[in-house]
LORO-835222 format. One line per field, with one value per residue (C-alpha): residue number from 1; y, x, z. Coordinates in steps of 0.25 Angstrom, whole numbers, plus 2048, in hexadecimal, padded with zeros to 3 digits. Each point is the difference from the previous one (the first is absolute). Layout:
# residues N
pos	c(NUM_...)
Y	c(Y_...)
X	c(X_...)
Z	c(Z_...)
END
This chain:
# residues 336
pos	c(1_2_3_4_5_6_7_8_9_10_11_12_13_14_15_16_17_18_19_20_21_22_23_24_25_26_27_28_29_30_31_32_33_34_35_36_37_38_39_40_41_42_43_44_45_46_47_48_49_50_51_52_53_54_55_56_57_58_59_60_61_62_63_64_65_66_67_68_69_70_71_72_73_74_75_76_77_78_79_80_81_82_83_84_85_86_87_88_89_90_91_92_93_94_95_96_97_98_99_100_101_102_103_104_105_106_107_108_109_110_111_112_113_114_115_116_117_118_119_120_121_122_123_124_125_126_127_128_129_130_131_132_133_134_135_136_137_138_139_140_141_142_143_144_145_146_147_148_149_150_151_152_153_154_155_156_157_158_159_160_161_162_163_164_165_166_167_168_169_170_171_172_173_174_175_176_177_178_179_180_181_182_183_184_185_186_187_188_189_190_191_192_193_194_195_196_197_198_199_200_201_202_203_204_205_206_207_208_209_210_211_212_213_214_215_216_217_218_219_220_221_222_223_224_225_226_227_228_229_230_231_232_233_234_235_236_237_238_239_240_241_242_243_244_245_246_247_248_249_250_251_252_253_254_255_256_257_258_259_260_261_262_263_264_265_266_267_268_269_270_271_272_273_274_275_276_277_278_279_280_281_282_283_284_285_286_287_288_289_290_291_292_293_294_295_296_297_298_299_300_301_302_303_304_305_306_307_308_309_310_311_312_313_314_315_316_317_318_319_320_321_322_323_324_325_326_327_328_329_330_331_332_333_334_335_336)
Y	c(9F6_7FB_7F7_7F4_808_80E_7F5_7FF_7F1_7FA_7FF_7FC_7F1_7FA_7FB_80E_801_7F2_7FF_7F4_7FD_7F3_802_7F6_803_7F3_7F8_805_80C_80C_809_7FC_804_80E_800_7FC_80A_80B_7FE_7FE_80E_805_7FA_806_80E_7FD_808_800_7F6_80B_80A_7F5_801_7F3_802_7F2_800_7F4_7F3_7F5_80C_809_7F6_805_80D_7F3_7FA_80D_804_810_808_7F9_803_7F7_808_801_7F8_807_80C_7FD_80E_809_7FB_7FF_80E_806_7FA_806_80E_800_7FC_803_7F9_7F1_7F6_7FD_7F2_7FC_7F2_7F8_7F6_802_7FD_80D_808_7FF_7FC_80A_807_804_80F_801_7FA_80A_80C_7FE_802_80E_804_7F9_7FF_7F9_7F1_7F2_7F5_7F4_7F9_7F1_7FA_7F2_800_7FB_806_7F6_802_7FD_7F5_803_807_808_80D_80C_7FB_7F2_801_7FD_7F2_7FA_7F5_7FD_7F3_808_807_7F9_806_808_810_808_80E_803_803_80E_804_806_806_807_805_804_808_806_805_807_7F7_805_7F3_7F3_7F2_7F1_7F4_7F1_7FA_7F4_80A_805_808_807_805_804_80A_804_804_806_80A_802_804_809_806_80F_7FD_7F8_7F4_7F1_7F3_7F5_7F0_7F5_7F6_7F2_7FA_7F3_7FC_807_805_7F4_807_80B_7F5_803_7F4_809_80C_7FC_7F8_800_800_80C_7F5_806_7FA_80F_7FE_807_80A_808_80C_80F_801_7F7_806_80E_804_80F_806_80C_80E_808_80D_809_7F9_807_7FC_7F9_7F8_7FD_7FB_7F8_7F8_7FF_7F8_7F7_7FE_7FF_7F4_7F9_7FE_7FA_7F5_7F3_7F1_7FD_808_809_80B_801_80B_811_804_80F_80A_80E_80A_80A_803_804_7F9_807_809_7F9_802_806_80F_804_80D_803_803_7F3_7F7_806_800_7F2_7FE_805_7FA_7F3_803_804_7F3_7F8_808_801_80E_805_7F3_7FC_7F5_7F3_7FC_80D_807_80C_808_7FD_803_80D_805_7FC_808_7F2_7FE_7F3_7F9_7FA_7F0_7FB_80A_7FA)
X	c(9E2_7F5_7F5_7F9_7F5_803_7FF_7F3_805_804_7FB_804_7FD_801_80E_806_7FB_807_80F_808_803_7FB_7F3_801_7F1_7FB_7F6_7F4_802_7F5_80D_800_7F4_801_80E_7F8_7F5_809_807_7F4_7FB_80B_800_7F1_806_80B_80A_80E_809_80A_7F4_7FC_804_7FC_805_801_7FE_806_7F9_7FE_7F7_80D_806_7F7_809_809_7F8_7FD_805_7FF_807_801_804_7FF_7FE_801_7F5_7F3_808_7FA_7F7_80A_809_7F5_7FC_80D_801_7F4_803_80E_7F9_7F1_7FF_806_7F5_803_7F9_804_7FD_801_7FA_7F6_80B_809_7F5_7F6_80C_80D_7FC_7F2_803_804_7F4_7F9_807_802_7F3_800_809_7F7_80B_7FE_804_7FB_803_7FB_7FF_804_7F5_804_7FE_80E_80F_802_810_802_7F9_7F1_7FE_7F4_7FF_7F7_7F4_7FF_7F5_800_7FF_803_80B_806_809_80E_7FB_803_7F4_7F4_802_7FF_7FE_7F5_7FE_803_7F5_809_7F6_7F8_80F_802_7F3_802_80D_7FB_804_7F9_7FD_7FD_7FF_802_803_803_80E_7F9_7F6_80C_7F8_7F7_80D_806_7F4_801_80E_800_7F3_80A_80C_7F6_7FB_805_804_804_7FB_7FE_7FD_800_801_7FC_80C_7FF_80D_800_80D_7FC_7F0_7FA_7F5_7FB_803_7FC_7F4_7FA_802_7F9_7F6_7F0_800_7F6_7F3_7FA_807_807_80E_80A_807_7F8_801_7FB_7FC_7F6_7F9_7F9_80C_806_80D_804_7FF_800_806_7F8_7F9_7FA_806_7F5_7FF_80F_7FE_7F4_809_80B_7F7_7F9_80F_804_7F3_806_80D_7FC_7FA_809_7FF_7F3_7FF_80C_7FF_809_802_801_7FB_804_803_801_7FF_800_80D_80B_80C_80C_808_80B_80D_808_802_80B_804_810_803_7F8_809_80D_7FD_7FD_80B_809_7FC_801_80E_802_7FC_809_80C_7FF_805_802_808_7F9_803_7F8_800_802_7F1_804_805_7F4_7F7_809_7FA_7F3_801_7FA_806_808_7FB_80A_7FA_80B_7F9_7F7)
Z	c(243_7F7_807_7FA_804_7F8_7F3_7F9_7FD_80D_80F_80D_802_80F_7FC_800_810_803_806_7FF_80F_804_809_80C_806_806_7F4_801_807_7FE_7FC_7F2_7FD_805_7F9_7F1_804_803_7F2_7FA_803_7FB_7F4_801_801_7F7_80A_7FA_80B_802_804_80C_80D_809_80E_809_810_808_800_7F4_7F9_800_7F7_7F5_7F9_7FE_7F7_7F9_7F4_804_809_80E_80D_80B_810_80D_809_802_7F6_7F3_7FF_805_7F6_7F4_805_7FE_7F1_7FC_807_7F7_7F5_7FF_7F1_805_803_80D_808_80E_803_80F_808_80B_80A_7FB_7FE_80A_80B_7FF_7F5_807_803_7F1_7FA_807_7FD_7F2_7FE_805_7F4_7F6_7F6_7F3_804_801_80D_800_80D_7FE_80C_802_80F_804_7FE_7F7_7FD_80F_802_801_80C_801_7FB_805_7F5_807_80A_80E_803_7F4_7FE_7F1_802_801_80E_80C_807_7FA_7FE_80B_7F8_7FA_7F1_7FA_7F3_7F4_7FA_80C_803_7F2_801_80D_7FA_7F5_7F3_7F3_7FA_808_7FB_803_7F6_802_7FB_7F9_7F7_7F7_7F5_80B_808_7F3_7FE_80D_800_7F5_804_80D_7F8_7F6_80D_802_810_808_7FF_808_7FD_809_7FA_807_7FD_806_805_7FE_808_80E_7FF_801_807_7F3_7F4_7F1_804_80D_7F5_7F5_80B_801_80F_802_804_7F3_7F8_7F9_800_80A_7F6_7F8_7F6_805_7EF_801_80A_802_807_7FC_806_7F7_805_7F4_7FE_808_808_80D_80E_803_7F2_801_810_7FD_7F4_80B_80B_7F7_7FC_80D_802_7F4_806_80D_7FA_801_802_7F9_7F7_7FB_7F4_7F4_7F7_802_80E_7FF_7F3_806_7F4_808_809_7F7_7FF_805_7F8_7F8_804_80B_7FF_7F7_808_7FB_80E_806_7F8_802_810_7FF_7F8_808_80D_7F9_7FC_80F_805_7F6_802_80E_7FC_810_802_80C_807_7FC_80F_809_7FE_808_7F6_7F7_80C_800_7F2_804_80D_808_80E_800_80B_809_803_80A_80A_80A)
END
């Protein structure tokens, strides 16, 4: 199939990454700016639609592959990586972005977000942080901190507040960064280094929700409460700020970027930092692709058509005679 992008004469525009579904997100809500962001980039990178893989987790963030006019597949709570990993195994040359709130992130999908990393495949997520699971009705997710009380909370938070981007470094993501909902062409620069980024890589945007966080609004955002006057978000590029580990770079070069990383990323409620925190150079990304043995596919094959054709026609209630192939002792319950 020929591409607009294969043509000299015509591009990808931002309409060839929209679907048609109707978007029912609340008015306002920081979602539609990820969502323009996010085609923005592509448009940036002129990635063929059919080439795009956007996988959804649960919440009003995994709505997004709807409103995508790409490839789309909506998943499991707290199973968006597994699933976005997979893609990307199967086929190392699709673009693959995982998206997910904080709730289905950083809650359920904790153990994941952490052990993705080790693989470092070649993948985007971006954490949705609104500080409330916002489809059911805004109770507190694991980024709201302890003590705080948004107006859909009947008592304030008893947890105390998980960092995204300390965990994303202590897992081991090659490229870290943060971008605010409401800054449309910044986020759109930062996804798109993300997607470029050979690794895995993490963005977290701060995406007010206007129906249930009354607590963290786009005003406290974009405030100047800091007593100096500086305003509360401000961007790492502006600062003397460096977060690259270059290619190689000594243990000690590459663990001294990681701490002052690591500094950045404790610093919240007066002054929060926007833009790249991390761009690891150095680790290699993992290799494309699951081994292609003959004998490794036909096994798995094979075990797969075992399973569907329950080809030793055990009983689907009576275990014994599986735990008879499996050579496990069935254990008798009724006995005391």
């Amino acid at each position: 199939m020929t591409t607009k992008a294969e043509s000299p004469m015509e591009k990808f525009t931002r309409g060839d990454y929209r679907s048609p579904q109707t978007n029912d997100w609340c008015a306002s809500c920081g979602d539609f700016g990820i969502l323009k962001a996010l085609q923005q980039a592509f448009v940036q990178l002129q990635l063929p639609p059919d080439r795009i893989a956007v996988f959804g987790g649960i919440g009003c963030s995994g709505k997004t592959p709807y409103y995508m006019g790409t490839n789309g597949i909506h998943t499991l709570h707290g199973r968006v990586l597994p699933f976005a990993s997979g893609a990307k195994m199967a086929d190392p040359e699709l673009t693959v972005v995982a998206v997910g709130g904080d709730g289905d992130g950083l809650g359920i999908g904790a153990g994941h977000l952490v052990n993705s990393a080790r693989h470092n495949l070649d993948l985007t997520y971006i954490l949705f942080n609104n500080g409330v699971y916002g489809l059911t009705k805004g109770q507190p997710a694991p980024t709201l901190q302890r003590g705080e009380q948004t107006r859909s909370m009947p008592h304030a938070a008893k947890s105390g507040r998980l960092n995204p981007l300390a965990l994303a470094l202590a897992a081991g993501y090659t490229w870290i960064g943060r971008g605010y909902s409401y800054a449309v062409d910044e986020l759109t620069g930062l996804i798109q280094q993300a997607i470029s980024h050979p690794g895995l890589a993490f963005i977290e945007v701060l995406q007010p929700c206007p129906t249930y966080n009354d607590q963290h609004t786009r005003e406290w955002s974009e405030s100047t409460d800091a007593g100096d006057g500086s305003p509360r978000i401000y961007r790492l590029a502006e600062s003397d700020y460096q977060g690259r580990i270059p290619a190689g770079a000594t243990a000690d070069e590459a663990n001294a970027i990681r701490q002052n990383c690591f500094a950045k990323a404790l610093e919240w409620g007066l002054h929060i930092p926007l833009g790249l925190f991390l761009e690891d150079l150095d680790t290699p990304p993992a290799a494309h692709g699951m081994p292609a043995e003959k004998g490794r596919t036909e096994h798995l094959q094979n075990a797969i058509d075992a399973a569907m054709t329950n080809t030793r026609e055990h009983s689907q209630t009576d275990l014994e005679s599986c735990y008879g192939d499996l050579k496990i002792e069935a254990y008798d319950f009724t006995e005391n």
